[in-house]
C-alpha positions in Angstrom: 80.6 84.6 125.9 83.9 82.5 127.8 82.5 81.1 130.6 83.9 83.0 133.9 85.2 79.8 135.6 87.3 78.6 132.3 90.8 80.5 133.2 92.6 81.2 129.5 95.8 79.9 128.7 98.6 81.5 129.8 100.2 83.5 126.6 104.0 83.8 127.6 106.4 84.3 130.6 105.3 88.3 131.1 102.0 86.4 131.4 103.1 84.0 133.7 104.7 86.5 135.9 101.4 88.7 136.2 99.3 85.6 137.9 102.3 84.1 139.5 101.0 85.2 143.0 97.9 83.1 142.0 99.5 79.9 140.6 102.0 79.6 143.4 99.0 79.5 145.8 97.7 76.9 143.3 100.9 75.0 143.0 101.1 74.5 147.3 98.1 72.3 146.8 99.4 70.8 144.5 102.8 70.3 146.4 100.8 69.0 149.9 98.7 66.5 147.9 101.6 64.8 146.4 102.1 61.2 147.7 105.8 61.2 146.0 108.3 63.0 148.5 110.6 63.1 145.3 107.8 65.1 143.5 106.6 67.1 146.3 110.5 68.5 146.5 110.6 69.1 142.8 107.3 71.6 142.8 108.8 73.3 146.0 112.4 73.8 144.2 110.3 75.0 141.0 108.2 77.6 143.4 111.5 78.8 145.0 113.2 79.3 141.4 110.5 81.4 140.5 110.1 83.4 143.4 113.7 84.4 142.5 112.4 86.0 139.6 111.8 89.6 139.2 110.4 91.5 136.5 113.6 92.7 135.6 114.1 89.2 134.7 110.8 88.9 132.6 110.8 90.0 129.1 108.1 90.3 126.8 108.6 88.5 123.3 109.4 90.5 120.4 
């Protein structure tokens, strides 16, 4: 049996987009424990692109 604590791998962008409100939470800790301004700015333009996404935007392979 997986252990509970051991997230799986995220399988493609529809994927992404389902745990996005998750991982964005994730990703401002990650922003406010940066020590590099320039890299702290990147994560926080990434998190604004993808809040710009909808799932209009989001296709699943085929």
């Amino acid at each position: 049996m997986p252990d509970e604590e051991t997230p799986r791998p995220i399988a493609d962008a529809v994927d992404f987009y389902s745990r996005w409100p998750r991982l964005r939470a994730r990703a401002h800790v990650l922003i406010d424990s940066q020590d590099n301004r320039e890299d702290a700015e990147l994560l926080r333009w990434m998190v604004r692109l993808i809040d710009m996404l909808g799932p209009n935007d989001i296709h699943p392979r085929r």
